[in-house]
C-alpha positions as CSV (number, residue, x, y, z in Angstrom):
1,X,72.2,96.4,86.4
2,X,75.9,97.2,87.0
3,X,76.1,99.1,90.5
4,X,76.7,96.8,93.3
5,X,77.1,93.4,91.5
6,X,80.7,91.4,90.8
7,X,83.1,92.7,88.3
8,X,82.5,89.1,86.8
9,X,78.6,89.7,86.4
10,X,78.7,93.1,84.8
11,X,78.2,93.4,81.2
12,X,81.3,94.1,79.2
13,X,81.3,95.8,75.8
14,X,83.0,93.6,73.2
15,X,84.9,96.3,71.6
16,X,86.1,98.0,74.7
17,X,86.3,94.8,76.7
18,X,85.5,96.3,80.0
19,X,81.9,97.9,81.2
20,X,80.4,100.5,79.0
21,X,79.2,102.9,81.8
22,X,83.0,102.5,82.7
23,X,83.7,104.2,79.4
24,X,81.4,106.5,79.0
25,X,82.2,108.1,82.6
26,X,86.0,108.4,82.0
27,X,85.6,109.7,78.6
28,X,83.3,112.6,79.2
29,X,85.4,113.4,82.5
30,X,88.9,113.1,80.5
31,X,87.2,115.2,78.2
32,X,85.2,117.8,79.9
33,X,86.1,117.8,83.3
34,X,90.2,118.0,83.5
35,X,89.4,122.0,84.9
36,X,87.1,121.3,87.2
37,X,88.6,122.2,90.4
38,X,88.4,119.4,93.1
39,X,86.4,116.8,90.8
40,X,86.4,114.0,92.9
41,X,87.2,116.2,96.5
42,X,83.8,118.1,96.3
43,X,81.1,115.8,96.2
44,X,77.7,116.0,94.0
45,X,74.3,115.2,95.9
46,X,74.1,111.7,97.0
47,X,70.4,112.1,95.8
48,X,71.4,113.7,92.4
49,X,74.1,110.4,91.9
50,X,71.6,108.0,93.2
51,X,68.9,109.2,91.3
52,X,71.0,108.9,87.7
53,X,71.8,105.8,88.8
54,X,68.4,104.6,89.0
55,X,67.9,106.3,85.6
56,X,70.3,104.6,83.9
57,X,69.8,101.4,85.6
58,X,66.1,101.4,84.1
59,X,67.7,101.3,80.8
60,X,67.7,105.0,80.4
61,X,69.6,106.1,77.8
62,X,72.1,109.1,79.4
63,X,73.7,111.2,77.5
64,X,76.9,111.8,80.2
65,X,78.5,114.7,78.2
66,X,75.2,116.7,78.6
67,X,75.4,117.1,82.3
68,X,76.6,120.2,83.0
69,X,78.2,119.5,86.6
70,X,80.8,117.1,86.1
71,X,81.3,116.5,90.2
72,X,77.9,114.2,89.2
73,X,79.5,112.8,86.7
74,X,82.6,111.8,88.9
75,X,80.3,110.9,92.0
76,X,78.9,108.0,89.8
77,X,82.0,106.7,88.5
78,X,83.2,106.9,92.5
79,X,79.7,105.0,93.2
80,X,80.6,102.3,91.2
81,X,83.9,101.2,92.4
82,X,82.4,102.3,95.8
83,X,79.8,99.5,95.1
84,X,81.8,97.3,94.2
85,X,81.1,93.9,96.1
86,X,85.1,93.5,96.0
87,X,87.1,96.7,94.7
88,X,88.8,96.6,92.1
89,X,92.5,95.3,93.3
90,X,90.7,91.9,94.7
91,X,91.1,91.0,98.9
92,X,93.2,88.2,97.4
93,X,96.4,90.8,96.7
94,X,95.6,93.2,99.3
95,X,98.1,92.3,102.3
96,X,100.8,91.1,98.9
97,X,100.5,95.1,98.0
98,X,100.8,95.9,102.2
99,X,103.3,94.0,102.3
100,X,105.5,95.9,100.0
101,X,103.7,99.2,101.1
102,X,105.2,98.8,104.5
103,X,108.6,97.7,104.1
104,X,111.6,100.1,104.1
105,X,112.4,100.0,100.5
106,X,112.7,103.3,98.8
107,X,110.2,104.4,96.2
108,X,111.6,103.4,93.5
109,X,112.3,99.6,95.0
110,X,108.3,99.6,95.6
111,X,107.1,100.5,92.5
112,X,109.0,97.9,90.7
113,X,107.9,95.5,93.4
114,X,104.2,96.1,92.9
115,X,104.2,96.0,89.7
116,X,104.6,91.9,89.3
117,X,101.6,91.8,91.9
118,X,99.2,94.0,89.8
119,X,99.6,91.7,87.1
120,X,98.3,89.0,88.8
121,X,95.1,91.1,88.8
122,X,92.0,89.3,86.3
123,X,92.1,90.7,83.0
124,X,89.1,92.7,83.4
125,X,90.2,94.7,86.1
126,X,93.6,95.4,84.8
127,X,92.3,96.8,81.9
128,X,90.2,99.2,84.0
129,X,92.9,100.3,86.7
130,X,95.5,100.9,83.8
131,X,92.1,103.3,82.0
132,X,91.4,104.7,85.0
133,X,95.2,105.4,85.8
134,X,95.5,107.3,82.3
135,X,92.6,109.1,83.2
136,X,94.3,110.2,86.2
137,X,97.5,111.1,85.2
138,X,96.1,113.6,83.1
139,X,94.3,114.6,85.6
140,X,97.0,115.2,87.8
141,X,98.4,117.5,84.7
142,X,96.0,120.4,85.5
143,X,96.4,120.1,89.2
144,X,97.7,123.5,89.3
145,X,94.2,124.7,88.3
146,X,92.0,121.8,89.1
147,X,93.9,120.7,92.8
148,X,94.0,117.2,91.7
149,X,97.3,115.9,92.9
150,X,98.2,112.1,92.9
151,X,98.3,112.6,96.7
152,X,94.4,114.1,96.5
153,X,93.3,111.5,93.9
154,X,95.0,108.5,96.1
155,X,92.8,109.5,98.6
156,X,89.8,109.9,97.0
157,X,89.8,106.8,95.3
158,X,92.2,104.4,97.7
159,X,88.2,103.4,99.1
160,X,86.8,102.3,96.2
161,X,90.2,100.6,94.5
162,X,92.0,99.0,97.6
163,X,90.7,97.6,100.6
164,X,90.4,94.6,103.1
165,X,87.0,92.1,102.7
166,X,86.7,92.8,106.8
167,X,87.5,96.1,107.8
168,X,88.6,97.2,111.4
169,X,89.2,100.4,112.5
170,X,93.1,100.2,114.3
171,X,93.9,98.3,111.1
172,X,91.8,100.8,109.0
173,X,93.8,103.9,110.5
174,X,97.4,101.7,110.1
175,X,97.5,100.5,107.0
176,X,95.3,103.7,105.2
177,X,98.3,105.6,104.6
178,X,100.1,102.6,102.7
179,X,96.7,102.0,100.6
180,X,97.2,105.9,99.9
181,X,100.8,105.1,98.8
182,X,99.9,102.1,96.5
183,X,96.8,103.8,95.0
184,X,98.9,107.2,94.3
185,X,101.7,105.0,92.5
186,X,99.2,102.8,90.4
């Protein structure tokens, strides 16, 4: 199983050092899905995702590239940061990336300033942020046809990349836009 256990528990692939399902997904999306208008806005059948899940979590082999609607294809990558026990940026440097998020330095100043903290992130999910970053900068290069802008894919994946381990909702609604900012500059 990989859905819904620690990043420390899942199997990694020796050559690609991070989870193969993690591969697979951004390699047939980065390869068949950069035109796909609204890939990660419009949202496949919960059913549909749930039920490859289950398929490929019964050791069924998947051929990714052979499903036809890649919004499925996207709704299980989402699924699996969603499931995530802890996202991918760990609790531990959430409020260090707030922090910077909220203070009154310009853009620029930010960036360089969260930077240092994303390197404190464990190897394993470094590797996949910076992949999954790639991914979505070219993404963001069709964004004309496929609407994709770092502002849409901030908030489309902010959920499953960046949050607190206890949630409330006045601190949800405050501090959402600055997850938004530090998601859209990863």
């Amino acid at each position: 199983n990989v859905f819904g256990i620690p990043l420390s528990q899942v199997e990694v692939d020796e050559d690609e050092e991070m989870p193969l399902i993690w591969v697979h997904l951004i390699s047939v999306l980065e390869s068949h899905a950069c035109d796909t208008k609204g890939l990660f806005r419009v949202t496949a059948s919960t059913a549909a995702i749930d039920e490859l899940i289950t398929r490929y979590e019964a050791g069924e082999d998947i051929d990714w590239n052979e499903i036809d609607d890649k919004h499925l294809v996207g709704g299980v990558l989402m699924a699996f940061l969603l499931r995530l026990p802890e996202p991918l940026i760990p609790f531990s440097i959430y409020d260090k990336l707030i922090e910077v998020a909220m203070s009154d330095k310009d853009k620029e100043t930010k960036l360089y300033n969260i930077k240092p903290i994303l390197q404190e992130l464990p190897t394993l999910n470094r590797t996949m942020l910076e992949v999954l970053g790639d991914f979505l900068d070219t993404l963001t290069r069709d964004a004309d046809d496929n609407m994709m802008t770092a502002d849409n894919l901030a908030i489309c994946f902010a959920p499953g990349l960046m949050r607190r381990e206890v949630e409330e909702l006045t601190q949800l609604m405050k501090e959402s836009p600055f997850v938004n900012e530090i998601v859209s500059a990863v």
